[in-house]
N, C-alpha and C positions, 0 to 999 in steps of 0.2 A: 504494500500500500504506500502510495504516495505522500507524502508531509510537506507541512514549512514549517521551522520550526524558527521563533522570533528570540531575543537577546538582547537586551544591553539597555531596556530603559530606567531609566532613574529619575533621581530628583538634583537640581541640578542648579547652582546661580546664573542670573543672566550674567550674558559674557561668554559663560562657560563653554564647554566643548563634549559632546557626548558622539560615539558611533553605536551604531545600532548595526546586527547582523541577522542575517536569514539563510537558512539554510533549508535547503528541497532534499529529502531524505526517499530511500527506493532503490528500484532500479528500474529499465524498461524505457526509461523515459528521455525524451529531449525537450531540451526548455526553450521557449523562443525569445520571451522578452518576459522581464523581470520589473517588478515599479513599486513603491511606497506609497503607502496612502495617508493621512491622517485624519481622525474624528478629534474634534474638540469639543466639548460639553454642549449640549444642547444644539449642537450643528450637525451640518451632514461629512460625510466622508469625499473628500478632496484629495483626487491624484499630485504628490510634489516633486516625482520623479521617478523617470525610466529609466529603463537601457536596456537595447537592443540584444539580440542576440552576436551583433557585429561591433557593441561597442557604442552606439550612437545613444547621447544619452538628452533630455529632455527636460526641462525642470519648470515647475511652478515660479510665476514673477515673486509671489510673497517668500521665495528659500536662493533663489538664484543670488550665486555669487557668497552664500554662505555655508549651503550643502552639497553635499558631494556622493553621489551613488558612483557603486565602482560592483564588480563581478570578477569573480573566481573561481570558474567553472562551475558548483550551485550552489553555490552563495552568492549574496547579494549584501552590499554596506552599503546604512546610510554615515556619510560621516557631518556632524551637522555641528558647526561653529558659530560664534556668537549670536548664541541662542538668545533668544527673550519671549519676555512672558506668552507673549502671542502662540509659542511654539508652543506651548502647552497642550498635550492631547494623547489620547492614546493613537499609536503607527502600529501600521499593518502594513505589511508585504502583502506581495501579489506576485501570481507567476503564470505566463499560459507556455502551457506545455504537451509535448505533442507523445501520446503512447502508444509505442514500435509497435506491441503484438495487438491491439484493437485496430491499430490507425487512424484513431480520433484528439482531435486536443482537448484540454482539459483545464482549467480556473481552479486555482487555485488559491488559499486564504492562509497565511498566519494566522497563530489565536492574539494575534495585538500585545503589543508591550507598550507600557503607561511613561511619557516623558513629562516629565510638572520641570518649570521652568520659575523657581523664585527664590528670593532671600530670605 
């Protein structure tokens, strides 16, 4: 069976620096493009960045220039620098993924890990 298994949220001062990790656990399978999501309280879930199966990567205006998704074969980081309050929410990974012996793709969810962003 398939997984993602999520990592690395905390609590954390603005400013600060946290990376978050995802890992697709299995066999069978090819992943095609990898991406973060995040819910903040009372909101809805907003994509803050991809990447491609080739590297090409994609980012929400409210993270760009201070997060950083990156891949290593299946894993996926977010690396996310001067954080503030705003960043507050619980992330979730995301992965679509394609499996060899059905030949259909596949959506898949981390169970979310909680980032709180304060003093």
């Amino acid at each position: 069976q398939v997984q993602l298994v999520e990592s690395g949220g905390d609590l954390v001062q603005p400013g600060g620096s946290l990376r978050l990790s995802c890992a697709a656990s299995g066999s069978g399978f090819s992943i095609n493009h990898m991406g973060w999501y995040r819910q903040a309280p009372g909101k809805g879930r907003d994509l803050i960045a991809i990447i491609s199966s080739g590297g090409n990567t994609n980012y929400a205006d409210s993270v760009k220039g201070r997060f950083t998704i990156s891949r290593d074969k299946n894993t996926v980081y977010l690396q996310m620098n001067s954080l503030k309050p705003e960043d507050t929410a619980v992330y979730y990974c995301n992965a679509d993924l394609w499996l060899i012996r059905t030949m259909r793709s596949l959506e898949l969810w981390g169970q979310g890990t909680l980032v709180t962003v304060s003093s």
